[in-house]
C-alpha positions in Angstrom: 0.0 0.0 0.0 1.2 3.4 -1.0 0.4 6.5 0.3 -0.1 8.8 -3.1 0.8 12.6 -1.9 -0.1 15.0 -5.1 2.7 16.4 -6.7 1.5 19.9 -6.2 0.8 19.4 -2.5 5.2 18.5 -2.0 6.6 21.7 -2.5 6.1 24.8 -0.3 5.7 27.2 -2.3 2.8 25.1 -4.3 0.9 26.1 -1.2 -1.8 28.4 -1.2 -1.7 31.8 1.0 -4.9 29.9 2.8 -2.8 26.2 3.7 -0.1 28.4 4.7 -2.2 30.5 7.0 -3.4 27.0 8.1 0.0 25.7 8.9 1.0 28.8 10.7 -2.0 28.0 12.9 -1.1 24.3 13.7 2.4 25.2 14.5 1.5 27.8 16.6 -0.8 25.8 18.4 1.1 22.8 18.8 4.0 24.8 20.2 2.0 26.4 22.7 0.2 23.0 23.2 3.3 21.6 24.2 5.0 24.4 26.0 2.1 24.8 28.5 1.8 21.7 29.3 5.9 20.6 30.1 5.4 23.8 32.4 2.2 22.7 34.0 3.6 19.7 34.4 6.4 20.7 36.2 4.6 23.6 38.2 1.9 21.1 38.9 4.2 18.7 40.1 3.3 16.5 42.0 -0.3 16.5 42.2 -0.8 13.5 43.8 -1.1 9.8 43.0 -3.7 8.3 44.8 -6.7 6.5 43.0 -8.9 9.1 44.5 -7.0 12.2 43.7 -6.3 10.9 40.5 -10.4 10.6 40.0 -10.8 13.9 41.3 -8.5 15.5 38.9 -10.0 13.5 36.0 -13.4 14.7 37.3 -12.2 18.5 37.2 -10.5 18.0 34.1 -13.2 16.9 32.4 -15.2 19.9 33.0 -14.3 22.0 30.7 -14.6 19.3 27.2 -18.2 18.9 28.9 -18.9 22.7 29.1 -17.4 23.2 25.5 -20.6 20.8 24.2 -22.8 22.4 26.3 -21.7 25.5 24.8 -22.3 24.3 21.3 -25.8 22.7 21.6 -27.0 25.3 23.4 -26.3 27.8 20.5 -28.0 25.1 17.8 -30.7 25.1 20.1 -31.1 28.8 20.7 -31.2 29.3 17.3 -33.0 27.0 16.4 -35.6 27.5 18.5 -36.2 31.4 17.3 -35.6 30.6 13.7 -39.2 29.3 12.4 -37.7 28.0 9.4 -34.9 25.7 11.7 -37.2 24.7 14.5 -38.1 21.3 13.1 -34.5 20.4 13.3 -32.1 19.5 10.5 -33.6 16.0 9.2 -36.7 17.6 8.4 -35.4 21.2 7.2 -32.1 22.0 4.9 -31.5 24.1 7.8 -30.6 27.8 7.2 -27.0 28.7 6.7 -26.7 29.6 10.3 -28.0 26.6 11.5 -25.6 24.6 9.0 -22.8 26.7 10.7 -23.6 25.9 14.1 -24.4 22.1 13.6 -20.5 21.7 12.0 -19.1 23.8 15.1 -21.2 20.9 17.0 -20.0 18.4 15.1 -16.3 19.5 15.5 -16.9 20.1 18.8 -18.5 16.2 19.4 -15.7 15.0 17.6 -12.9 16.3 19.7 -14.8 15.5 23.0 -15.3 11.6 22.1 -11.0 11.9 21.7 -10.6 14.0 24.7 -12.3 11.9 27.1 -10.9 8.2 26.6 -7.8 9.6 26.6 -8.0 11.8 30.0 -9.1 8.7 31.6 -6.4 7.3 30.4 -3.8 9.4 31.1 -5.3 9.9 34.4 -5.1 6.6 35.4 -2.0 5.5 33.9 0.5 8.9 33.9 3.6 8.9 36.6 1.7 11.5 39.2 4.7 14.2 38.1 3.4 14.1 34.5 -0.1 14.9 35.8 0.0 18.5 35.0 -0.3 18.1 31.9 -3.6 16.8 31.9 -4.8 20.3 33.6 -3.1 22.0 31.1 -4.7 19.9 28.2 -8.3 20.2 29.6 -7.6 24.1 30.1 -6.2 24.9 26.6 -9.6 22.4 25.3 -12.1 25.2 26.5 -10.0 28.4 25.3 -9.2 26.9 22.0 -13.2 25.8 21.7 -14.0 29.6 22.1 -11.4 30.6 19.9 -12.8 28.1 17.5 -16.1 29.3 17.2 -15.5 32.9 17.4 -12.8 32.6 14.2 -14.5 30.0 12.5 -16.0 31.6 10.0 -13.1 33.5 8.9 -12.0 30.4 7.2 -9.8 27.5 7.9 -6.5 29.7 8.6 -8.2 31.8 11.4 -9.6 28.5 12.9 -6.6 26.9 12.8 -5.0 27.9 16.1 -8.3 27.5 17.9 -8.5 23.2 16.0 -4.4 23.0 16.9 -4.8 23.7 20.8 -8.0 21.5 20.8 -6.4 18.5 19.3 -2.9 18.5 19.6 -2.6 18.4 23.4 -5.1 15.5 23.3 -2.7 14.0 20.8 0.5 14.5 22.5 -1.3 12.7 25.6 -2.2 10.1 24.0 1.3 9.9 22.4 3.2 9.7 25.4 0.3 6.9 26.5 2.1 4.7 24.4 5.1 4.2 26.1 3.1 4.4 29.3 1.3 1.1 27.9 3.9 -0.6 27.1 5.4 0.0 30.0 2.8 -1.5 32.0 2.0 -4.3 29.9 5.7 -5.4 29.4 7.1 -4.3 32.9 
């Protein structure tokens, strides 16, 4: 199986002004991803290892994903609900443009929740308790970059970039370092 990268996507300066913008974004937000949480990590240090603290800061850190939804269905829902033509919802309506808007930031939204949360659990439960830190950091930058999100997302994909990059990366670079965690446990 090979992967088949277009020709025009290889070279740099192929790249549009928008993919650019975009990558600008992701590196940006991956560099702040990972700054803030090596220093929460090691301001944080050590939050404790206990089953129970480790629950309770899984239970806090879970917060803000959860109020990022909530955020997101509320505003389909308000919307919906005082636009006549987007009440019935969007299987029995082609729903306005607005309400198309708002169901993708929902959908985006969903999307990086159902990562977020297996992987929180995870690193709660598995992480050495000085590499805890970084799980506070992770479920703080999820709720900023969610707001940044929405606010820039209709500017197009290289204004919503930094606001996607600090939502996903830090759940990526968790679950990254979860690996040799795992292996760790499984193999001793």
């Amino acid at each position: 199986m090979s992967l088949h990268i277009p020709s025009n996507a290889v070279k740099a300066n192929n790249l549009s002004q928008n993919q650019r913008g975009v990558i600008k974004g992701i590196a940006s937000g991956l560099t702040l991803a990972a700054t803030s949480m090596a220093m929460s990590a090691y301001a944080l240090h050590p939050l404790g290892a206990s089953l129970a603290e480790r629950a309770s800061l899984l239970a806090l850190c879970l917060i803000p994903p959860a109020t990022a939804l909530t955020i997101s269905i509320a505003r389909l829902a308000k919307h919906r609900f005082f636009t006549p033509s987007d009440i019935d919802g969007s299987a029995l309506t082609e729903g306005s443009d607005r309400a198309r808007l708002l169901q993708a930031l929902l959908q985006n939204t969903l999307e990086q929740v159902a990562l977020a949360v297996p992987v929180y659990v995870a690193w709660a439960m598995l992480a050495p308790a000085r590499m805890l830190g970084a799980l506070v950091a992770t479920s703080g930058l999820f709720l900023l970059a969610r707001l940044l999100f929405y606010k820039r997302y209709r500017s197009g994909a290289a204004a919503r970039s930094l606001g996607f990059a600090l939502t996903f990366y830090p759940t990526v670079l968790l679950l990254i370092g979860l690996v040799p965690l795992s292996l760790q446990r499984v193999f001793g």
